[in-house]
N, C-alpha and C positions, 0 to 999 in steps of 0.2 A: 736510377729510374729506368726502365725497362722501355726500352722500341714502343710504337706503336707497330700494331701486327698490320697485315692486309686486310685481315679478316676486321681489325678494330677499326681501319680507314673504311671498309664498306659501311658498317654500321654507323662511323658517324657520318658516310653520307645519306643513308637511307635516314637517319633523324632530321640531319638538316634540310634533305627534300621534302620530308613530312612536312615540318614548321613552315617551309615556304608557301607549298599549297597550301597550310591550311592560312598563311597570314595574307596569301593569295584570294582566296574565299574570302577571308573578314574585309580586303579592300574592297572588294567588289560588292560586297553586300553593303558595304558606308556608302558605296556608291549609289547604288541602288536605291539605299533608303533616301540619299539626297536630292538623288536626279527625278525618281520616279519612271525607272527605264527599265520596262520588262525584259530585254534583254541581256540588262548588265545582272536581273539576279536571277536571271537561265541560267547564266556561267557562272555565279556564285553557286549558286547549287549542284552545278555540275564539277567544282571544284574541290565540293566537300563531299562528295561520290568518291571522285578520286582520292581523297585522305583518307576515308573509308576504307578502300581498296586497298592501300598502305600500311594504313595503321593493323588492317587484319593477317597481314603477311606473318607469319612466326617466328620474329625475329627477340624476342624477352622485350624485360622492359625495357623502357626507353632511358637514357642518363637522368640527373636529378635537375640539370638546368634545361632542358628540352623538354622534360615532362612537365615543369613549371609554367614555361614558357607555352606551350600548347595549350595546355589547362587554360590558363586566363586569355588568349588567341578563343579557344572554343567557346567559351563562355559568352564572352563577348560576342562572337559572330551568333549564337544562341540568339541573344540577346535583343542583337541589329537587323541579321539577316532574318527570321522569321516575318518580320513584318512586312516588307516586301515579298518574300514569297509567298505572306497567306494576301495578301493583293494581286497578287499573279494567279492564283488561283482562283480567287472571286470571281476576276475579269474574266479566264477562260471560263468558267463553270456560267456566270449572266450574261456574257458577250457583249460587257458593258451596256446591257439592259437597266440597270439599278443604278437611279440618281442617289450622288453624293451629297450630302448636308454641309455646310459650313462648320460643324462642328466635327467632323471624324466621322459621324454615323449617316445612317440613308434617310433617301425619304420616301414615306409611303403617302400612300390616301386612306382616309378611312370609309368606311364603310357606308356613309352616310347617301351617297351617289344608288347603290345596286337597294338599298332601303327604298327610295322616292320610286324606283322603279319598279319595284314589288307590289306595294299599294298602288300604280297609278299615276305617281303624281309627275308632274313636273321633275326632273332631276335636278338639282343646284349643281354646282360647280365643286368638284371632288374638294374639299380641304387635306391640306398635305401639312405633314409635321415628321417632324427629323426624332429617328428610332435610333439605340446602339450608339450612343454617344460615348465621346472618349476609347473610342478600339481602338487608337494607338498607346494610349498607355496602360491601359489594360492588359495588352498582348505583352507588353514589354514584361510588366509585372509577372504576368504569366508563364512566359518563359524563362524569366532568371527565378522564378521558384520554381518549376520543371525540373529543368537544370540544376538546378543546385540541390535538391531531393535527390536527383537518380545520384549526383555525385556523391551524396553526403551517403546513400545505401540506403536511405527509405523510397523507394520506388512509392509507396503507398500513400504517401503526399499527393500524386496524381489526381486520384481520386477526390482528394480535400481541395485541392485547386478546383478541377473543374464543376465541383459542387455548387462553391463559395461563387462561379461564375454562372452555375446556372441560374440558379434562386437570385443573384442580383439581377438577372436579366428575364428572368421571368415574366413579368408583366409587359416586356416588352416585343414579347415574340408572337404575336394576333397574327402578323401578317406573313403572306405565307414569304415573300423578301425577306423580313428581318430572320426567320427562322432559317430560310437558307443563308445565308449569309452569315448568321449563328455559327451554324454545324460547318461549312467550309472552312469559316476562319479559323475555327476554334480545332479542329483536324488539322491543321494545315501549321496552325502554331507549331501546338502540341508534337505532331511530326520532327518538324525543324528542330525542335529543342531537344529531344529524346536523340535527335542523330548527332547532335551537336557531344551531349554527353556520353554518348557509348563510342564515338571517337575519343575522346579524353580515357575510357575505361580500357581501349583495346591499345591505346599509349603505353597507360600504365599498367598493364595484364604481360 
């Protein structure tokens, strides 16, 4: 059996830094998703910047148990970490303006308030009811089929996801909240998972 080389000792540390950071990212983003701590998935995301940065260096591909090992590491943080960062995103983009529901989704008022004041009348008291229900599992869903599309080499699944998500959530977009809130979260997913998988691609490239 042949030495390892110098050259082969860099490479398997440049793999094994890779795996760190990027299992660095996925804790931080479990965290995240646990704690609900804008901070811990700053540095989840800044962590998988830096795998980024890593993975795109030109060094071939990666061995067969690293590249494994990454792959289901990215998935996973795919998977975790988006949801907290499309909530980190919310928050800066409404500046926690937009009340939360007890069920996952917001609340708005309907229109019935700005109606009494057109004719005249007395205004009632705004009724409120909870839009965009269930966006944590949704976004979950969302992003382990992103992910798993770009891996699998149908990139065009894309499109079929965020379809399948617009027309479910169609009727619920009147308000101009729930529509922003829509378009942040649903970018912001989307983002998260697309970077997740082209780390996994620039692995194994």
């Amino acid at each position: 059996m042949n030495a390892l080389t110098s050259l082969d000792v860099v490479l398997y540390l440049y793999w094994a830094l890779l795996l760190l950071v990027t299992m660095a990212s996925l804790i931080l983003a479990i965290l995240a998703f646990r704690l609900g701590k804008q901070p811990i998935a700053v540095a989840s995301a800044g962590a998988l910047g830096v795998a980024l940065l890593l993975a795109a260096l030109p060094l071939g591909e990666a061995p067969v148990v690293f590249g494994v090992v990454i792959g289901l590491a990215a998935l996973a943080l795919a998977v975790i970490g988006g949801g907290p960062v499309a909530v980190l995103a919310l928050q800066l983009a409404t500046k926690n303006s937009v009340a939360p529901g007890s069920h996952g989704g917001i609340l708005v008022g309907t229109e019935s308030a700005d109606d009494a004041a057109t004719v005249g009348t007395t205004a009632p008291a705004a009724a409120v009811h909870e839009v965009l229900r269930g966006g944590l599992t949704i976004g979950i869903l969302e992003r382990l089929a992103v992910a798993g599309a770009i891996l699998a080499g149908f990139p065009e699944a894309l499109a079929v996801v965020v379809a399948i998500k617009g027309v479910g959530r169609f009727t619920e977009l009147a308000s101009s909240e729930a529509r922003e809130r829509f378009i942040i979260g649903t970018f912001a997913s989307l983002i998260w998972a697309c970077a997740c998988a082209i780390l996994v691609s620039l692995a194994q490239s």
